[in-house]
C-alpha positions in Angstrom: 81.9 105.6 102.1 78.4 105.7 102.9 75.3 107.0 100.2 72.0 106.6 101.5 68.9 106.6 99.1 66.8 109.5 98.9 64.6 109.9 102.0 66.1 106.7 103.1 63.6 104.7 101.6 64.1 100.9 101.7 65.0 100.6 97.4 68.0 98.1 97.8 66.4 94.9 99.6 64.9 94.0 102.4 66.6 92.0 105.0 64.1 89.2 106.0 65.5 85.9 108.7 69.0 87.9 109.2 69.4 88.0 105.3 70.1 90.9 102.7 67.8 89.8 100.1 68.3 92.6 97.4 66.1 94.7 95.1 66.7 94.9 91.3 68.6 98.6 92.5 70.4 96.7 94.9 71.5 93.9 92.3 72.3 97.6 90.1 73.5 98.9 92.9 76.4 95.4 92.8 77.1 95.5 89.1 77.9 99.2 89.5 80.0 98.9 92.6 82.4 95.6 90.6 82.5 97.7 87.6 84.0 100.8 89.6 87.6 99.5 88.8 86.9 99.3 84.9 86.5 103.4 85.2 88.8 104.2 87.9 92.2 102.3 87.1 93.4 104.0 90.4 91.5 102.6 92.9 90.9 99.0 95.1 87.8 98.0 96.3 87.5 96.6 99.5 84.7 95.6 102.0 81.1 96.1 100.8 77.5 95.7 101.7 74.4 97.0 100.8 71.7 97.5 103.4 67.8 98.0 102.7 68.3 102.1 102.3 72.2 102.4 102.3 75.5 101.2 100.9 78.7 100.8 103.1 82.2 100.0 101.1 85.5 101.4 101.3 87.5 102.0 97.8 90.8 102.0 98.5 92.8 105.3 96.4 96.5 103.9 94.9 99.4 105.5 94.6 99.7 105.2 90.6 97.5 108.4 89.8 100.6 109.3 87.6 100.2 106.7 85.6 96.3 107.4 85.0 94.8 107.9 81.4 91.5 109.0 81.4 
């Protein structure tokens, strides 16, 4: 997945000597992503990485939907 921020305006971070040095919506932005699991039971995260005016990480769906209360 990929979400850009509105008029992809630099809100996450800035990168500054080859470093992502992130915003307080990017360090948002981290908390939300790590809590994704604690409201989604049927999902895996994977890669991620936040960019100055995007957000790349893949959730990975499982097979256990059946077994999903929500």
């Amino acid at each position: 997945m990929t979400i850009c921020s509105s008029d992809r305006e630099f809100l996450f971070g800035e990168i500054t000597d080859g470093e992502m040095s992130l915003s307080q919506f990017g360090k948002i932005v981290t908390q939300c992503w790590h809590d994704l699991t604690n409201h989604f039971p049927n999902i895996e995260l994977d890669e991620f990485i936040i960019m100055p005016n995007h957000v790349h990480g893949i959730i990975v769906i499982v097979d256990d939907i059946n077994n999903y209360v929500g």
